[in-house]
TIVEXPA-131828 format. One record per residue (C-alpha): x, y, z; residue number from 1. Coordinates in steps of 0.25 Angstrom, whole numbers, plus 5000, padded with zeros to 4 digits. Layout:
N
      u      v      w   fivex
      X      Y      Z     NUM
...
REM end
This chain:
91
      u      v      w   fivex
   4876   4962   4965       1
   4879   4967   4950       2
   4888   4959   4938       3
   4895   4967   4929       4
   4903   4965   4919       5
   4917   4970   4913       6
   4923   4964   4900       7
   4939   4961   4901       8
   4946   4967   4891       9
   4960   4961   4885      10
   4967   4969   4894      11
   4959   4961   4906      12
   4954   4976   4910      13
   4938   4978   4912      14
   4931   4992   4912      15
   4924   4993   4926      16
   4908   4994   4923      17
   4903   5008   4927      18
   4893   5003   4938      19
   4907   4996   4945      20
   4915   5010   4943      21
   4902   5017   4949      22
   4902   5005   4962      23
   4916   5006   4966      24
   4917   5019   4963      25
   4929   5020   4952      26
   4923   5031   4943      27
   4935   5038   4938      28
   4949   5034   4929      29
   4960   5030   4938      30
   4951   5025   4950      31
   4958   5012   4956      32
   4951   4998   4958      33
   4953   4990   4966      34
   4950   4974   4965      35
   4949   4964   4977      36
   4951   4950   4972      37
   4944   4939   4979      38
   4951   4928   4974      39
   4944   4917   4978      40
   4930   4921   4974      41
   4935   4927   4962      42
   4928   4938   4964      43
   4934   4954   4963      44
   4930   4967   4970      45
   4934   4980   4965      46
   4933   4993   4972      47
   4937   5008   4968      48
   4951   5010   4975      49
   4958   5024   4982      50
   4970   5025   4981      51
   4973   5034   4994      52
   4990   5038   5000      53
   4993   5031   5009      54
   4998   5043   5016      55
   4996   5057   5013      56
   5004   5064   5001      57
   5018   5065   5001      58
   5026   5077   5007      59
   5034   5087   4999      60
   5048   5080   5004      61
   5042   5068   5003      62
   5040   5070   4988      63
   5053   5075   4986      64
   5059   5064   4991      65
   5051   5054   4982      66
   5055   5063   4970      67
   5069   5063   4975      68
   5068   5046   4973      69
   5062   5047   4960      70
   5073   5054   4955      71
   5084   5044   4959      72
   5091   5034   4949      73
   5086   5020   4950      74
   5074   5021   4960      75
   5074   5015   4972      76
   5068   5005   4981      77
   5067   5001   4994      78
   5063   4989   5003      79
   5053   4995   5011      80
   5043   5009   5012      81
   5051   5011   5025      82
   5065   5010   5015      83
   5058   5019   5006      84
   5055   5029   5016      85
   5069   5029   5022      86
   5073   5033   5009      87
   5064   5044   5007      88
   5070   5048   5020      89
   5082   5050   5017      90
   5081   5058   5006      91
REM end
């Protein structure tokens, strides 16, 4: 096992050291993080996150429908996805 350390800026935002990036495999601006808490211990594990659809891209009159709700007055919202998927629906 290796200690490294981080200073805690004023903004409560650390710098991940280089040797970390290089472990969990965040090299690049915009890659996620991801921090498990275990509380009890105190301690923290981080791990390089991806982000990944949760189905495959939207269809062409799927799109259109969601473009069609961005352009309503007032926004909207619903109770459940199902409600929200109703509503795509019956556009």
């Amino acid at each position: 096992m290796t200690w490294l350390t981080a200073t805690l800026g004023p903004k409560g935002q650390i710098t991940l050291p280089k040797r970390v990036r290089l472990v969990i495999g965040a090299l690049e601006k915009g890659d996620l993080v991801g921090f498990m808490l275990e509380e009890k211990s105190g301690a923290v594990r981080l791990t390089k996150m991806d982000v990944k659809p949760a189905e495959e891209s939207y269809t062409e009159e799927e799109l259109r429908k969601l473009l069609k709700i961005s352009r309503q007055k007032g926004g909207g919202s619903f109770a459940s996805a199902k409600d929200f998927l109703q509503h795509l629906d019956s556009l």
